[in-house]
BABA-202545 format. One record per residue (C-alpha): chain; x, y, z. Coordinates in steps of 0.02 Angstrom, whole numbers, padded with zeros to 5 digits. Each point is the difference from the previous one (the first is absolute). Layout:
# residues N
> A / X / Y / Z $
...
//
This chain:
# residues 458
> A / 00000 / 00000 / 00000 $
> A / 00086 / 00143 / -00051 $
> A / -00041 / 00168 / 00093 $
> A / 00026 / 00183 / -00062 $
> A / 00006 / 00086 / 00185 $
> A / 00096 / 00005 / 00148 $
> A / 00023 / -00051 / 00177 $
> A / 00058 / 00135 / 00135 $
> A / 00071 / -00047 / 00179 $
> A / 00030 / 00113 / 00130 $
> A / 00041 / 00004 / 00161 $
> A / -00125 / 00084 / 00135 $
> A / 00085 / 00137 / 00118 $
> A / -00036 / -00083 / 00187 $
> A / -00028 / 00099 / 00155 $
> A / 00157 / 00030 / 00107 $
> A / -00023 / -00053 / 00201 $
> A / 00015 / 00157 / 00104 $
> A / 00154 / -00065 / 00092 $
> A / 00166 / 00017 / -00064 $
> A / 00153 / -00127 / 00026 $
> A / 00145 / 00059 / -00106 $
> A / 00056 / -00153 / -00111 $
> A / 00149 / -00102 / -00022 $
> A / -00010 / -00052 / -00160 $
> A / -00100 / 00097 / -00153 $
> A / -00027 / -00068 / -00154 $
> A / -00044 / 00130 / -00142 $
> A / -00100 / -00066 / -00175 $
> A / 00015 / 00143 / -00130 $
> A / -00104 / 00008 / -00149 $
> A / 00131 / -00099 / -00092 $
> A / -00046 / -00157 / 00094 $
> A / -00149 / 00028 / 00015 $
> A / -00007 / -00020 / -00189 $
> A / 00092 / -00146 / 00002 $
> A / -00118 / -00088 / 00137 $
> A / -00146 / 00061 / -00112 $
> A / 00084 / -00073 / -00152 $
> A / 00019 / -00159 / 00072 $
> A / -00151 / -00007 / 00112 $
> A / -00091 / 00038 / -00162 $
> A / 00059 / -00160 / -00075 $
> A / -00041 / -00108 / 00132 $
> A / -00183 / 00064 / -00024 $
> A / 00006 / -00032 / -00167 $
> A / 00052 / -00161 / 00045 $
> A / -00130 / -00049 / 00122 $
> A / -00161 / 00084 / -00127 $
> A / 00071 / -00141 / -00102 $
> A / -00081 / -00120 / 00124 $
> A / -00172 / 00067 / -00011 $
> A / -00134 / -00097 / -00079 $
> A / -00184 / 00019 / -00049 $
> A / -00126 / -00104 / 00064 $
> A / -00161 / -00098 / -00092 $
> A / -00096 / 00132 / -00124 $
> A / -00165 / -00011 / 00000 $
> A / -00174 / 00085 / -00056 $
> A / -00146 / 00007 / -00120 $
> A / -00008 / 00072 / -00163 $
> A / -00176 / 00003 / -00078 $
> A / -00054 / -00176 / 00017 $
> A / 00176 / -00069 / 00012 $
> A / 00075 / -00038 / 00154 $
> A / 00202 / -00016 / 00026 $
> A / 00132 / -00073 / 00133 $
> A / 00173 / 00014 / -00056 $
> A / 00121 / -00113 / 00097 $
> A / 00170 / -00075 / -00034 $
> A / -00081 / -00147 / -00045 $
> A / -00058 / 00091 / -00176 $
> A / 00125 / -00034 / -00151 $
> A / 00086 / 00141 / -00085 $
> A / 00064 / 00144 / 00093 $
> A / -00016 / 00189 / 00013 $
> A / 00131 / 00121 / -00023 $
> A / -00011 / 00171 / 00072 $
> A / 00084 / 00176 / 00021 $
> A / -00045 / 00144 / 00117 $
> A / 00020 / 00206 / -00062 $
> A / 00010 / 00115 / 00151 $
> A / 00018 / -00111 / 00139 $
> A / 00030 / 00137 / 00152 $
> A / 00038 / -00053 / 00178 $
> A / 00034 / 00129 / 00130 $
> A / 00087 / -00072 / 00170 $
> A / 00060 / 00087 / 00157 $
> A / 00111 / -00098 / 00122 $
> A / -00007 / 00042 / 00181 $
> A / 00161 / -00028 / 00081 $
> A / -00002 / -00022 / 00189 $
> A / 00112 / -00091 / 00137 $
> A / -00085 / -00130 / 00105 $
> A / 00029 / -00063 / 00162 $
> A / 00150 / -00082 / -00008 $
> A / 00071 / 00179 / -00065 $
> A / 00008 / -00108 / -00192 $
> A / -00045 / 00107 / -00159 $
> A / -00164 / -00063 / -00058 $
> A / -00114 / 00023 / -00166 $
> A / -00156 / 00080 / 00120 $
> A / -00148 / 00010 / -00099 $
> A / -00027 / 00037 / -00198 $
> A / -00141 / 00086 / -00082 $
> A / -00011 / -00041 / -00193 $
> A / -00123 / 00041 / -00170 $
> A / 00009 / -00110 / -00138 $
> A / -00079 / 00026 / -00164 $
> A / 00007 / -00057 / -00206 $
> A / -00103 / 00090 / -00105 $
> A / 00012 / -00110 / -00152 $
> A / 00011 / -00181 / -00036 $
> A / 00034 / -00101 / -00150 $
> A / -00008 / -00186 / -00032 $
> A / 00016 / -00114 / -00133 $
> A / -00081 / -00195 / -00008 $
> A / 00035 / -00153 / -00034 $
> A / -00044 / -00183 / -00029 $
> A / -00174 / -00091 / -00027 $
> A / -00112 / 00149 / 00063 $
> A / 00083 / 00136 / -00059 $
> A / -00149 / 00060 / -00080 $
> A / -00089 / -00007 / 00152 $
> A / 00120 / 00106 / 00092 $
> A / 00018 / 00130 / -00137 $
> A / -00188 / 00046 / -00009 $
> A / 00014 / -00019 / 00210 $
> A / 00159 / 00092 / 00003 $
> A / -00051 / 00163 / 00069 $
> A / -00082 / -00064 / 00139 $
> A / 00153 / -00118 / 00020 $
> A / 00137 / 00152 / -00023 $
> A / -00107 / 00108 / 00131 $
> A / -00012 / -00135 / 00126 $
> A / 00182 / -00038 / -00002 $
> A / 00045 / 00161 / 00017 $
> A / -00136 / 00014 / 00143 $
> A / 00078 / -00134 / 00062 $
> A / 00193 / 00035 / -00017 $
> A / -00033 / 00173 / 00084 $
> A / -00080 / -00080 / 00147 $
> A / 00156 / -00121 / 00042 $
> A / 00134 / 00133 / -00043 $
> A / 00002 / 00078 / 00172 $
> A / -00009 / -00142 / 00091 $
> A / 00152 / -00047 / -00078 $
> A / 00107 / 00135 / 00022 $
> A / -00072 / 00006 / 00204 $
> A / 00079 / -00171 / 00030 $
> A / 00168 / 00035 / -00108 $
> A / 00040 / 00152 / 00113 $
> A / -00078 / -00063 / 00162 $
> A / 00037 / -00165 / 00003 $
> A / 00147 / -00030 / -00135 $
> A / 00117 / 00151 / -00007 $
> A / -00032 / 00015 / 00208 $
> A / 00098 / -00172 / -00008 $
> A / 00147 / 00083 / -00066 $
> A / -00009 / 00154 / 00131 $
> A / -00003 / -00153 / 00133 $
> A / 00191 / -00020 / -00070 $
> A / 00050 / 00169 / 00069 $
> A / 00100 / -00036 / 00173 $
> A / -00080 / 00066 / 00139 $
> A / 00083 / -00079 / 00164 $
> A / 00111 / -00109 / -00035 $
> A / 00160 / -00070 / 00077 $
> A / 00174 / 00059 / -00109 $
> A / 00106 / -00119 / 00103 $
> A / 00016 / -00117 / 00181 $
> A / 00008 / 00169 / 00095 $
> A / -00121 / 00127 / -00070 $
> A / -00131 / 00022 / -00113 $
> A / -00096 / 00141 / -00089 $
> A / -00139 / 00106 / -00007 $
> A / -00079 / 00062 / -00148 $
> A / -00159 / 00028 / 00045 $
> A / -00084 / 00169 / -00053 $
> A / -00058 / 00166 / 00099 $
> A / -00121 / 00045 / -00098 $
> A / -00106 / -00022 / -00153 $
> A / 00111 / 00054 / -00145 $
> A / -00006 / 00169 / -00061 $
> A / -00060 / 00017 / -00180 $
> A / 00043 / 00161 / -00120 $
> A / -00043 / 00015 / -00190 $
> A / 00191 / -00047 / -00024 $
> A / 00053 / -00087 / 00159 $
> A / -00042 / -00128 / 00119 $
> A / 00090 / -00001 / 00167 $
> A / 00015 / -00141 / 00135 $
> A / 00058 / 00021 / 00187 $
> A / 00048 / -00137 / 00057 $
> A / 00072 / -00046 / 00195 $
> A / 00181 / -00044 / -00054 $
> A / 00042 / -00076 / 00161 $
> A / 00111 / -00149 / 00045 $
> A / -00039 / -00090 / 00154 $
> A / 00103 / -00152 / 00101 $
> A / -00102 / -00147 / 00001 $
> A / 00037 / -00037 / 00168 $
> A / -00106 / 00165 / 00029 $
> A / -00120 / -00004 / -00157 $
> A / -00128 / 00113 / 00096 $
> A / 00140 / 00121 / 00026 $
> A / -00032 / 00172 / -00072 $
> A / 00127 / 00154 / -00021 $
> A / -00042 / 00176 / -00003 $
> A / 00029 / 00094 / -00161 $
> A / 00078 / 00158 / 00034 $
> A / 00075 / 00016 / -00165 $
> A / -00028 / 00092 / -00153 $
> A / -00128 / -00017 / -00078 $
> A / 00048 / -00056 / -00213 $
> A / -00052 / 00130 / -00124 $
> A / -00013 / -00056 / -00166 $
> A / 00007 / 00141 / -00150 $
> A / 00063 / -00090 / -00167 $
> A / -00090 / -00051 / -00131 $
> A / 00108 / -00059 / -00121 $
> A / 00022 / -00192 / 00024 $
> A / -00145 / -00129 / 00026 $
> A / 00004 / -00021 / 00182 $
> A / 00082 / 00079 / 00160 $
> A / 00023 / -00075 / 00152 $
> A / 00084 / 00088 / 00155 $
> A / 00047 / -00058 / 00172 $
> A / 00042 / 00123 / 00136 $
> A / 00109 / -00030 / 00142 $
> A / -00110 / -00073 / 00078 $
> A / -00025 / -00163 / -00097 $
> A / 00221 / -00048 / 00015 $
> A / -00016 / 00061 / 00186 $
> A / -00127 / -00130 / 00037 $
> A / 00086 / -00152 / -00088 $
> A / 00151 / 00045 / 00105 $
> A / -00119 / 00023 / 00155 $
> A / -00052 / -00172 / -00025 $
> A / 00167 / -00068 / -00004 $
> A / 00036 / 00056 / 00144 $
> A / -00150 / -00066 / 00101 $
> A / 00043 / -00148 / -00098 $
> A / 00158 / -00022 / 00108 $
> A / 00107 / -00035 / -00165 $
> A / 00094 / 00169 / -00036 $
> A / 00161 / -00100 / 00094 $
> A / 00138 / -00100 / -00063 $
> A / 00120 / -00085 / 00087 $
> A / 00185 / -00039 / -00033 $
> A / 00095 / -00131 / 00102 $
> A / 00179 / -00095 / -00017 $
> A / 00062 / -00039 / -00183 $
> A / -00172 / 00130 / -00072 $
> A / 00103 / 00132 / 00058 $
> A / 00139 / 00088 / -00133 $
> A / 00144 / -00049 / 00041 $
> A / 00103 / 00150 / -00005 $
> A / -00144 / 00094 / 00115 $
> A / 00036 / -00134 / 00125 $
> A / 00179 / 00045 / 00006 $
> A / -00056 / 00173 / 00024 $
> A / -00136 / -00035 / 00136 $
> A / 00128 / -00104 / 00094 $
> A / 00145 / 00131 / -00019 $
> A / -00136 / 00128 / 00056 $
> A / -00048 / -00094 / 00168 $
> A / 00167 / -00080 / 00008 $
> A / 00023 / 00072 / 00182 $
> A / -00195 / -00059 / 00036 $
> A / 00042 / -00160 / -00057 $
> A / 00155 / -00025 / 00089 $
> A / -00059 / 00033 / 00150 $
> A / -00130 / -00130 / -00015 $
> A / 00131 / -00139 / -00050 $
> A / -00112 / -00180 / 00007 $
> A / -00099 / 00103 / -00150 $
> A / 00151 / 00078 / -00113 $
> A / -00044 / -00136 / -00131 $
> A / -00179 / -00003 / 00008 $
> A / -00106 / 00025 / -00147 $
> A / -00076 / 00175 / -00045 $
> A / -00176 / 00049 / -00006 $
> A / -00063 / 00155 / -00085 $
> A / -00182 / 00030 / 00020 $
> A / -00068 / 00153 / -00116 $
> A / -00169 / 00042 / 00043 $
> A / -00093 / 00163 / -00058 $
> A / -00067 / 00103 / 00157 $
> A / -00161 / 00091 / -00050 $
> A / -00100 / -00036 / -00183 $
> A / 00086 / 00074 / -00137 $
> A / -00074 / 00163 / -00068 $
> A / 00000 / 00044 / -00208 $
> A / 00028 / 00190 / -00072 $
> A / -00052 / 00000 / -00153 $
> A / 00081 / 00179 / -00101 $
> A / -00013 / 00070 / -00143 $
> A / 00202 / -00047 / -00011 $
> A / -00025 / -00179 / 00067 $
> A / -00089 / -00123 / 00133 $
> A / 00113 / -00064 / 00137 $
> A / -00026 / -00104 / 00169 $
> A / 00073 / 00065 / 00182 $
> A / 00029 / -00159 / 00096 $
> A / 00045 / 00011 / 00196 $
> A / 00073 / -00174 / 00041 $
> A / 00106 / -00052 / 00120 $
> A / 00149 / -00148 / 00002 $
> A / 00061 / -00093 / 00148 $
> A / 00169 / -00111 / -00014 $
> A / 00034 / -00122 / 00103 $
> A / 00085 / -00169 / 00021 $
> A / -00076 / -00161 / 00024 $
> A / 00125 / -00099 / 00101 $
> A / -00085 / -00183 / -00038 $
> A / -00103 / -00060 / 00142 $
> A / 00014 / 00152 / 00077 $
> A / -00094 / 00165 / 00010 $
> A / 00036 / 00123 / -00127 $
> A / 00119 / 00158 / 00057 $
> A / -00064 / 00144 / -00085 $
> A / 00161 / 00121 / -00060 $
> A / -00112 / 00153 / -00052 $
> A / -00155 / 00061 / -00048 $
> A / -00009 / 00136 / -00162 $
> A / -00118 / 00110 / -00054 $
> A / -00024 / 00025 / -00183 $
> A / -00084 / 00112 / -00106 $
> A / -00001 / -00040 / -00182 $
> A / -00095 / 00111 / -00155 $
> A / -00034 / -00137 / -00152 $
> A / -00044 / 00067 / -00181 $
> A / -00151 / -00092 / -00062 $
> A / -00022 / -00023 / -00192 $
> A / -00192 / -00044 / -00029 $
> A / -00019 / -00088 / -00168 $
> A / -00165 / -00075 / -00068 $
> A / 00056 / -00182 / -00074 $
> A / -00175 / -00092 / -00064 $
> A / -00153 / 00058 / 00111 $
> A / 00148 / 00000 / 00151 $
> A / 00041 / 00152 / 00070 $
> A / 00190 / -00045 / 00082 $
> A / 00166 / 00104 / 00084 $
> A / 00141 / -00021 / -00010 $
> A / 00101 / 00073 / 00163 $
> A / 00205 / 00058 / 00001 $
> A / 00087 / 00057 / 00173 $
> A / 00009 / 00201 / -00032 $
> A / 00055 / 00073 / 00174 $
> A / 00067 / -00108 / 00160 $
> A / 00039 / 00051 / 00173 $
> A / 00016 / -00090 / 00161 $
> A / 00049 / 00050 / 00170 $
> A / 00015 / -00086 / 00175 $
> A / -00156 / -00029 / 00076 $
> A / 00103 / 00021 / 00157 $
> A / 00149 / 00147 / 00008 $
> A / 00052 / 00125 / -00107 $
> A / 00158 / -00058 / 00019 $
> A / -00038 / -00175 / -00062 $
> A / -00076 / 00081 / -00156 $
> A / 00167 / 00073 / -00039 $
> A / 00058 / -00159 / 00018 $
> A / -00089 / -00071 / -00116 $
> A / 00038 / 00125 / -00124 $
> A / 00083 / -00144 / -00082 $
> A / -00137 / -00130 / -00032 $
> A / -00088 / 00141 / -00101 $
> A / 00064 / -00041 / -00168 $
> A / 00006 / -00205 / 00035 $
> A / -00172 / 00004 / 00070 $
> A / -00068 / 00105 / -00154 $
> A / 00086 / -00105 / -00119 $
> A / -00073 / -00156 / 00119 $
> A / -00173 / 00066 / -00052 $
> A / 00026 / 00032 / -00175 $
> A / 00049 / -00168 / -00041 $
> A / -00060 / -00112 / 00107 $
> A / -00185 / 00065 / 00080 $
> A / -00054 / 00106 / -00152 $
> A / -00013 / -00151 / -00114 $
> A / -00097 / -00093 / 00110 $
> A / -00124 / 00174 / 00013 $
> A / -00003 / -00005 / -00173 $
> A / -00035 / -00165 / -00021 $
> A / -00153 / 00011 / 00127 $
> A / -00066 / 00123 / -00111 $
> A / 00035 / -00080 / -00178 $
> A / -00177 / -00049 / -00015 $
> A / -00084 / 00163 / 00029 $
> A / -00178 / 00012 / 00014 $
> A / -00157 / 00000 / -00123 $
> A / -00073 / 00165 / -00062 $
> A / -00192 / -00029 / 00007 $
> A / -00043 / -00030 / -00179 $
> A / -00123 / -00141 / -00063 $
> A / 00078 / -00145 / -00062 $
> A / 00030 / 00004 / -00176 $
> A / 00062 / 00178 / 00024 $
> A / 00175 / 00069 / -00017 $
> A / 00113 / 00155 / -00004 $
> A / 00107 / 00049 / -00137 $
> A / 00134 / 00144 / -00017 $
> A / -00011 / 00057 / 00167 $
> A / 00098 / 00139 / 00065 $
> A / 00008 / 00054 / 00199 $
> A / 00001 / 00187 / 00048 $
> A / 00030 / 00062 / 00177 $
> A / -00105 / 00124 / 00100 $
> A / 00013 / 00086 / 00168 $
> A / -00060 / -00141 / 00093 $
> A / -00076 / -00124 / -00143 $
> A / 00085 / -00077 / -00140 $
> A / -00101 / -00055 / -00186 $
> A / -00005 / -00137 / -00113 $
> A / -00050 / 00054 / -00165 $
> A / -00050 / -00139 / -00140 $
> A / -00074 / -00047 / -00167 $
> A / -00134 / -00161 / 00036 $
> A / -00005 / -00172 / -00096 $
> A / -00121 / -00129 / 00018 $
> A / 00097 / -00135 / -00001 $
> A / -00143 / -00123 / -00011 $
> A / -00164 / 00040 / -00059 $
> A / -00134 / 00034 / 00125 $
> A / -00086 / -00175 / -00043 $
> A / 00149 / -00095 / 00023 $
> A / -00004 / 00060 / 00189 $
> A / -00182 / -00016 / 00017 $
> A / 00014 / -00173 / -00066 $
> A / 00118 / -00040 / 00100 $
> A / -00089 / 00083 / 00158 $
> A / -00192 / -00051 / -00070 $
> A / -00089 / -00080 / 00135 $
> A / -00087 / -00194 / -00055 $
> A / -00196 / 00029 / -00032 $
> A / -00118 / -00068 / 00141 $
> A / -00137 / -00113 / -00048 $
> A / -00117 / 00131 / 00031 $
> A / 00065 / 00128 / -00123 $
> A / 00069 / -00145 / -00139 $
> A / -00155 / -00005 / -00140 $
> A / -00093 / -00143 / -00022 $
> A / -00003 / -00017 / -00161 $
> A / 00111 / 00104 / -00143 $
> A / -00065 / 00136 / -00082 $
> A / -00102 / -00013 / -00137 $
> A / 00053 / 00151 / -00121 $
> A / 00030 / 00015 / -00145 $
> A / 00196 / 00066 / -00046 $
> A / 00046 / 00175 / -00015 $
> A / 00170 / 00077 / -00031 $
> A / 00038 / 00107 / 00154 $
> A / 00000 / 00181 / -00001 $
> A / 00149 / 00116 / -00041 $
> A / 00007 / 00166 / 00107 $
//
């Protein structure tokens, strides 16, 4: 059925709560994708129209009566002019904080019909065919609607039920993505506040305060936007560190060699006074102080980390001797990159310090260990940061939904991640994949008995 009209979609603005909670993480669609989720929402519409059929036609005709089922040989062929259907989407979030297909409201109409006949009583249906044409189209109108209700309620909110929400990134915290508000809908934008918050799941109820600033997104140029404030890295390393894990441990033949010499020239008069111990292993505990906090800069985004490390020896058998307890204070440089749909850092030792926990005279002392103990971190504790972090975690994006050519720009306080969108597979490949099996109740009892038509083109 081929169909001289078109089909519009939008996307209805929805009321914003009076409260206010700043977000972590904003996602920006610009009119650009929007296009390109219209272009590809429109063909898995024309897609599922393919799948309607018309029922039995029947009536009476002077003194003939007629019942057209698929049990009558030939077969009708038909095309549709001006076949207009008007939808508007409500977009909401639901309960769970998920992005959800709300309601539709939709008009459907074909103001002409032709068909052509075939078979034993073609005759028939040629001097019936008006009545025929106007009852399919009757009919085809009626079941248009319906259609498109269940491929936007039902289907395409399967793919929104893709879109992480709260979910866990590793053993020690998890995310969530849930959103503030309903989105906020402009004639070229559509803008989503979500929490951005990472919580230790030994603590999953725990919430933090956002106190940061709040993202403002102003370009236009690529597809999407999203932006995470300070906020949204201050919480993942908030939830380390309730986690218990922001600590590593060194003991024996894990620690360098050469800064072993050192530590053991350093505390040689320490260790010599405490002779049944001078060949004891050495212990070096690192373990950060307070959660980290992230600045993110126009210039940059770097981490201040307070930690402290304690050395000691662990005569075997015996109870440890501890030699000294340092203070350190450490600034990291953080390079965020977008790799897939994973945001990830990568961190590198900027600025180190330590001082005696203790004397000031001790700290002079241990003028010496700064460059050891910097060079300690570098190679040996930063690559196992790193390597925590090498998976990143998931932008919230349906599945089937990726980021090209993206480029990160810092703010005072945020930071951007500006892309191009690909579908990387079609929208019924995920809702295939996601479709839920048909209940007895809803599976027809028998097929449908239609005759074929060749779907529409909008």
């Amino acid at each position: 059925m081929a169909a001289g009209g078109r089909l519009l979609l939008f996307f209805l603005p929805c009321l914003v709560t009076a409260s206010h909670s700043p977000p972590g993480c904003k996602i920006r669609i610009t009119s650009k994708g929007l296009d390109l989720v219209k272009q590809e929402g429109l063909r898995f519409v024309e897609q599922e129209l393919q799948n309607i059929a018309v029922s039995d036609l029947h009536g009476k005709e002077g003194q003939f009566h007629y019942n057209i089922s698929h049990y009558d040989i030939g077969s009708i062929n038909a095309s549709a002019d001006g076949v207009h259907i008007h939808t508007v989407l409500q977009l909401a979030k639901d309960e769970a904080g998920r992005l959800k297909i709300s309601n539709i409201t939709c008009n459907a109409s074909i103001a002409r019909m032709h068909a052509g006949f075939s078979g034993t009583l073609r005759k028939v249906y040629e001097f019936l065919s008006t009545f025929i044409v106007t009852g399919m189209r009757f009919l085809l109108s009626q079941q248009i609607c319906p259609s498109l209700e269940h491929a936007s309620l039902v289907l395409l909110n399967s793919v929104l039920d893709t879109v992480p929400v709260r979910n866990y990134v590793d053993e020690h915290i998890g995310i969530d993505y849930s959103l503030l508000r309903d989105p906020a809908v402009s004639t070229d934008t559509l803008d989503l506040d979500f929490k951005g918050m990472f919580f230790p799941r030994v603590r999953e109820n725990q919430e933090l305060e956002n106190h940061a600033v709040e993202p403002v997104i102003k370009e236009t140029e690529r597809m999407v936007y999203v932006a995470f404030s300070e906020y949204f890295f201050d919480s993942a390393m908030h939830a380390y560190f309730q986690a218990g894990v922001l600590a590593i441990e060194l003991q024996g033949e894990k620690v360098p060699k050469d800064l072993e010499v050192l530590l053991r020239a350093t505390f040689f008069g320490t260790i010599f006074m405490l002779s049944p111990t001078v060949d004891a292993p050495l212990r070096l505990v690192l373990q950060v102080s307070a959660p980290p906090r992230c600045i993110i800069k126009p210039s940059g985004t770097s981490v201040s980390v307070s930690a402290f490390l304690n050395i000691s020896l662990v005569p075997p058998g015996r109870p440890a001797v501890q030699l000294s307890s340092m203070a350190m204070e450490t600034k990291l440089s953080a390079r965020v990159y977008l790799q897939g749909k994973a945001l990830r850092v990568q961190l590198d030792l900027r600025r180190f310090r330590i001082y005696s926990k203790q004397s000031a005279l001790e700290s002079l002392a241990l003028f010496s260990l700064q460059a050891p103990l910097k060079t300690l971190l570098q190679l040996t504790i930063m690559p196992i940061i790193n390597e925590r972090t090498k998976k990143g975690v998931q932008i919230p994006l349906p599945e089937g939904m990726d980021f090209t050519k993206e480029v990160v720009t810092n703010h005072a306080g945020f930071l951007t991640v500006g892309a191009d969108l690909h579908f990387s597979k079609e929208l019924r490949e995920v809702i295939e994949k996601y479709r839920p099996a048909p209940t007895a109740a809803a599976r027809p009892s028998s097929e449908p008995t239609a005759p074929s038509l060749e779907p529409p083109q909008l």
